[in-house]
Structure formats: C-alpha cells, structure tokens
LOFI-689548 format. One line per 8 residues: for each residue x, z, y of C-alpha. Coordinates in steps of 0.1 Angstrom, whole numbers, plus 2048, in hexadecimal, padded with zeros to 3 digits. Example, Ala and Ser with C-alpha at 12.3 -4.5 7.8 and 13.67 -1.06 7.14 Angstrom:
REM residues 2
87B/84E/7D3 | 889/847/7F5
***
This chain:
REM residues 318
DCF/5D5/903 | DCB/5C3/8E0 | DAC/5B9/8E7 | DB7/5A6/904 | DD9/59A/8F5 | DBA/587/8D7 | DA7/57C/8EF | DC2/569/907
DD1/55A/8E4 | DA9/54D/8DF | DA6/53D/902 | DCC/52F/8FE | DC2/522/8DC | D9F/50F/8ED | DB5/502/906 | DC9/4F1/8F1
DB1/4E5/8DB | DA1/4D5/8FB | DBC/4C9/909 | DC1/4B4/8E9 | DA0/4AB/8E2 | DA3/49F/904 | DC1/488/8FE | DB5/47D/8E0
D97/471/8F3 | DB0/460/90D | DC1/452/8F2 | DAC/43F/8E2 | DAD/41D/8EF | D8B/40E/8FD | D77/3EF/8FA | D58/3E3/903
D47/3C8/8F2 | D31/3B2/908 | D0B/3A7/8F3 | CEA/39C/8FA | CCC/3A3/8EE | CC7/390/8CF | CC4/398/8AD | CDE/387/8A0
CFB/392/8BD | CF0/3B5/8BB | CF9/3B8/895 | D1B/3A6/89B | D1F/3BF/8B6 | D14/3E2/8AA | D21/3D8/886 | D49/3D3/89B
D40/3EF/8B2 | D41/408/890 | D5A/3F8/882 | D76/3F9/8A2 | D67/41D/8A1 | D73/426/883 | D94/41A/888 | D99/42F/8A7
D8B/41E/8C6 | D76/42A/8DD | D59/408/8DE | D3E/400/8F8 | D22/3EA/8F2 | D15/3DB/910 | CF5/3C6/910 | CF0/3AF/92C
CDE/38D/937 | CF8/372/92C | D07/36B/94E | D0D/38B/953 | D1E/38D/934 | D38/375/93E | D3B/37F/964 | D45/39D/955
D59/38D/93A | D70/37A/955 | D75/39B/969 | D7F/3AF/94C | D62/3C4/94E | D5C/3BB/926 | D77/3B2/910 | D65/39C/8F4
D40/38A/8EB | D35/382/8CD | D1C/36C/8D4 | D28/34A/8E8 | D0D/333/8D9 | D1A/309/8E3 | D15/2F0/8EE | CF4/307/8FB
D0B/31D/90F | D22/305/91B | D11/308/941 | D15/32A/944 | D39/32F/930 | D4A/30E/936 | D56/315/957 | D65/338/94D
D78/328/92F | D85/30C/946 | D95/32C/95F | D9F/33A/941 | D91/359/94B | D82/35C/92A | D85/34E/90A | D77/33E/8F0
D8A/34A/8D6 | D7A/345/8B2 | D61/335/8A0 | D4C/353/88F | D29/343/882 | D2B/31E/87C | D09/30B/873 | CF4/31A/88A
CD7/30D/89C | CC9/30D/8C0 | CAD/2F9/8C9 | C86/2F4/8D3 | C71/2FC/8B5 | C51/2FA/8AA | C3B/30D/88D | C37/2EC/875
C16/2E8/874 | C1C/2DB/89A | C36/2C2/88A | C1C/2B6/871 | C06/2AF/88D | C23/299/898 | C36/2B0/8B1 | C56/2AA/8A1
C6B/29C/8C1 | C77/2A9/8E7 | C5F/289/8F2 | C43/293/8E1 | C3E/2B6/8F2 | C2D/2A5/911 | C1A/295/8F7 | C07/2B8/8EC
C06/2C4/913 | BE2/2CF/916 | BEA/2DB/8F2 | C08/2F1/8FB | BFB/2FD/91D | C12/2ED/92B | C2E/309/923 | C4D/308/911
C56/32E/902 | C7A/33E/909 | C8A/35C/903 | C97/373/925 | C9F/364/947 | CC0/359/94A | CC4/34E/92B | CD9/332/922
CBE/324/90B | CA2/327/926 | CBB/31A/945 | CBA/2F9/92D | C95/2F9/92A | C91/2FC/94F | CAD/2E2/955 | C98/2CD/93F
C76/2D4/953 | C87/2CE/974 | C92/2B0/96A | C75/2A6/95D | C8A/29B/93B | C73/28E/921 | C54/28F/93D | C53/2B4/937
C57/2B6/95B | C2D/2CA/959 | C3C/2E6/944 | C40/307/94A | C5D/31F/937 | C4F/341/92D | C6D/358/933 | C68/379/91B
C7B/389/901 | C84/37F/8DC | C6B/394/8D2 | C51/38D/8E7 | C54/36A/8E2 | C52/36D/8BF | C33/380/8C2 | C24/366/8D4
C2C/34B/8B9 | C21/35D/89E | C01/361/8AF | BFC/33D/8B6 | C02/33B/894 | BE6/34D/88A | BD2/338/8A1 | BE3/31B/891
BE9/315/8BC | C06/2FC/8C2 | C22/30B/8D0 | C45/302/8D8 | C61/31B/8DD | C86/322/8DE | C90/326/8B8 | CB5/32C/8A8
CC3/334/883 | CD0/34B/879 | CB2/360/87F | C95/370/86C | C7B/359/880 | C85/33D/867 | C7A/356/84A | C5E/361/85D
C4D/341/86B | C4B/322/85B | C5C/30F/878 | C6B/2EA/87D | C87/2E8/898 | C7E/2C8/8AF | C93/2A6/8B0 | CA2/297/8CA
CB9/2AE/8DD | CD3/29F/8F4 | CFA/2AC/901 | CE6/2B0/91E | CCF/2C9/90B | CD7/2DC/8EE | CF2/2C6/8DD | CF2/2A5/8D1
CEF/2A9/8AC | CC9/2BD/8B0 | CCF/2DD/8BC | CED/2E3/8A0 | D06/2FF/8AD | D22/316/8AA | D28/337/8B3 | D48/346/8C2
D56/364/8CB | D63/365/8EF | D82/37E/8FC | D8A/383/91D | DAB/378/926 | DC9/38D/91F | DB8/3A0/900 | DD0/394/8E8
DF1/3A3/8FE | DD4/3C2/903 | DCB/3C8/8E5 | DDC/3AD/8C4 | DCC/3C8/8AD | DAC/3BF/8BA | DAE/39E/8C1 | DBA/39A/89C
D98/3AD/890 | D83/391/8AB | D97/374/894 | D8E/37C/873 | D6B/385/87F | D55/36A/86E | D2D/36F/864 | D22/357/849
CFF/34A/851 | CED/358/835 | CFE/37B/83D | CEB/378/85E | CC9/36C/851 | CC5/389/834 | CCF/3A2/84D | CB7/399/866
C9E/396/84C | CA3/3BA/843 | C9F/3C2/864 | C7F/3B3/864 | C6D/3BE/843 | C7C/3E3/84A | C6D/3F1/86A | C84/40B/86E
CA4/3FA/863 | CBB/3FA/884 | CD5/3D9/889 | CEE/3EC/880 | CE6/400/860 | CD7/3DD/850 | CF9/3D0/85B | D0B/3EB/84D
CF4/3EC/82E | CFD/3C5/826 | D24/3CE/82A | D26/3E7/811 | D17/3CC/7FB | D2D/3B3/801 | D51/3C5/807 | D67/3A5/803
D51/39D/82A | D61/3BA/83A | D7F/3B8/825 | D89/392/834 | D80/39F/857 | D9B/3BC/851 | DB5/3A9/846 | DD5/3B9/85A
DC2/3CD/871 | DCE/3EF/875 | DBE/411/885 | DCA/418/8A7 | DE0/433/892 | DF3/411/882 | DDF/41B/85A | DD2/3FD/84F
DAD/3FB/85B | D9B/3F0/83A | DA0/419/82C | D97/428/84D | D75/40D/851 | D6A/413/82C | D6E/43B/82E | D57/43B/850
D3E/422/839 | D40/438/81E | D37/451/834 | D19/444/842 | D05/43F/822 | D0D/463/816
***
C-alpha cells in the first residue's frame, strides 16, 4: 500500500512538472526571423536569434529566396529581415513598403556596396565601366556571374541583358551560389581569365580577391552613386503593437562595416568557425556593440536583457 501511495506521488509530481514545462514552452513568445543565404545576413541573423533566445523567446530562422522572404514578410509569416539591401532591392520590396505590409524600419549597415565587380587586373586592362563589358565579350564568354536565382542582384543583371543596356544585350547571367561564384572567380584568377561578377562589401571577398567594383551604375541599375548602398531591417507591419520589446531590440540594431568585414574574415581563414560563433566571438570583444543594441531591452520576464544576454555569452565560451 506504501509502495503505491510513493509511486502515485512520483507520477503526480511528473505530471506537474510537465504540465509546466509545457506552459513554459507556450509561454514563451515566438518569432521568426526571415534571412537569406549570405554571409553577411546570416551572422546578423543567428547572432539576434541567440540573443532574443536568451532573453526568453522562442526564435526561428528561416532562410529563403528573397521574394519569398517578403511574400512571407507581408502575410506575417516572418516578423523581421535583416537584410533589405537599396536601392538593389527596391523592385522586389518597394511595392510591399508602399501597402505597408511591411516595413522598412531602420537603417542597420550604412556604406555598403552592391555592384558588378571585377578582379583588378581586368580593370587595368581597362574594364573599369558598365560600357566596357561588351567590350571584353569574347573575353568574358559572354557571361556575367550572379549569385542564386531570384535574386535581387541577378533580376538587375538580367533586366540589364534584356534590355540590352550598355549592348550587353549577348550576355548570359550565371545563376549559382555565393560560394560557387566565388569559386569560380578565384579560379579565373588563377588563370588570370577576365571575369565579371556580382560583388558587395561588407564581405570577405574584398579581403580575399584583389577586386575593383565597376563605374557607371544607373537608378535604373544598382544606384546612382556606383553601386553605394544601405542596408535596413524590415518588420512586418504591426510588430511594434506585437511585440515593442522587440521592435525596440530591431532599432538599436546597427553593424558597423568593419564589424562585418573581420567577422567574415574569420569565417574565412577558420574552416570550422560557424557565422554564429565568429559572431559571437567578436561580441565578447567588443561589449559596448551589444551593450548599445540592449539599451532598454528587457527579457520576456521584464529583467533588463543586457544581464540575462551576457550570462548566456558567458556561458557559451565556458
């Protein structure tokens, strides 16, 4: 009889430790975070989805094409993206910002750059401009080299083909990913093979290859001041009556350029560095970073966040 009275107090006891564990879990309020896959968006992206994590959300990352990303943006499928690149993305995002479906809500990596590229011993052989590409045809193979279909950066180069804009009309974009077109440059590199492809900064290409971004870009292309660009962070509409808390962490969020570039460049150099750990690793460096993006952000328990983000940190370099 006392043996059964223990073991009915032992299954109550799991019971109610599920049952709170379970409404914990229910508790906790979700996100999901909308990326692509680039380097650069990916750290922004894992680097926020450890850090809402340790204040008490429940985060999803999901990585899709970028019209996907804001189809699912303006049906509240994802609440934020880091990664709005303009004026390159302004065909794809402009018409959701307009509905106000989703928005572009702050500026989190001024001085970037988005443009056609070339490694600079092509410039030296005077490829230097949009109009000379046509120029180096037989040269080039007649193909431009992009990053993955639907792209906002290859939907311009294709724009720019049909249109036959600077009489690249004979061209051909090579759709692949980052790192495959990468790998192809650096082996025309070898070659010393002329090549032109789709190029941006931050990014641990610019470290990598010895690169000159091409002249002559357009509002019709990639922006009239040569490819110059800034990236935002995009909500979808309602998240600051959803979530302020939130919202508040996507305002402070800013990523200095050269924060970017020495990341990626870790990523680079150590093979088995993942985006987030070389994100996490430059944080810890550089506290008053994390600090700034912090600033009156609480956990979902209303403790200030900075505590709660720095014990999780802490944590994860024991």
């Amino acid at each position: 009889m006392f043996q059964t009275i223990i073991r009915v107090f032992i299954v109550s006891l799991m019971v109610l430790s599920l049952s709170a564990a379970t409404a914990t879990a229910e508790k906790a309020p979700k996100i999901t975070l909308a990326s692509v896959g680039w380097t650069g968006v990916t750290i922004k992206t894992e680097v926020s989805v450890f850090l809402l994590e340790s204040l008490g959300y429940e985060v999803k990352n999901l990585v899709m094409s970028v019209p996907i990303t804001y189809m699912s943006l303006s049906k509240g499928d994802a609440d934020a993206f880091l990664g709005n690149w303009m004026p390159s993305m302004a065909n794809i995002a402009e018409k959701y910002f307009k509905d106000g479906s989703v928005i572009q809500y702050k500026a989190n990596m001024p001085g970037a750059i988005y443009t056609l590229a070339v490694p600079t011993y092509c410039a030296e052989a005077g490829l230097k401009h949009f109009s000379d590409i046509a120029k180096f045809g037989d040269e080039l193979d007649w193909k431009i080299y992009g990053i993955e279909a639907g792209n906002d950066g290859n939907l311009i180069i294709q724009d720019m083909i049909d249109k036959d804009m600077f009489g690249l009309g004979k061209f051909k974009l090579v759709s692949s990913s980052e790192f495959a077109m990468l790998a192809e440059v650096q082996s025309c590199v070898k070659r010393k093979k002329k090549i032109v492809f789709l190029g941006w900064a931050p990014h641990s290409m610019n470290e990598r290859i010895d690169m000159t971004y091409l002249k002559g870009a357009t509002a019709e292309t990639f922006g009239p001041n040569d490819g110059a660009a800034v990236v935002w962070t995009n909500i979808r509409k309602g998240l600051e009556t959803d979530m302020p808390n939130v919202a508040l962490y996507l305002k402070n969020l800013e990523f200095p350029i050269s924060m970017m570039n020495q990341i990626m460049t870790d990523i680079h150099e150590k093979n088995s560095l993942t985006p987030l750990m070389a994100g996490l690793n430059w944080l810890k460096e550089h506290p008053e970073i994390y600090a700034s993006w912090l600033k009156g952000v609480k956990t979902v328990d209303g403790a200030p966040a900075l505590p709660a983000f720095e014990a999780r940190l802490a944590k994860k370099f024991k």
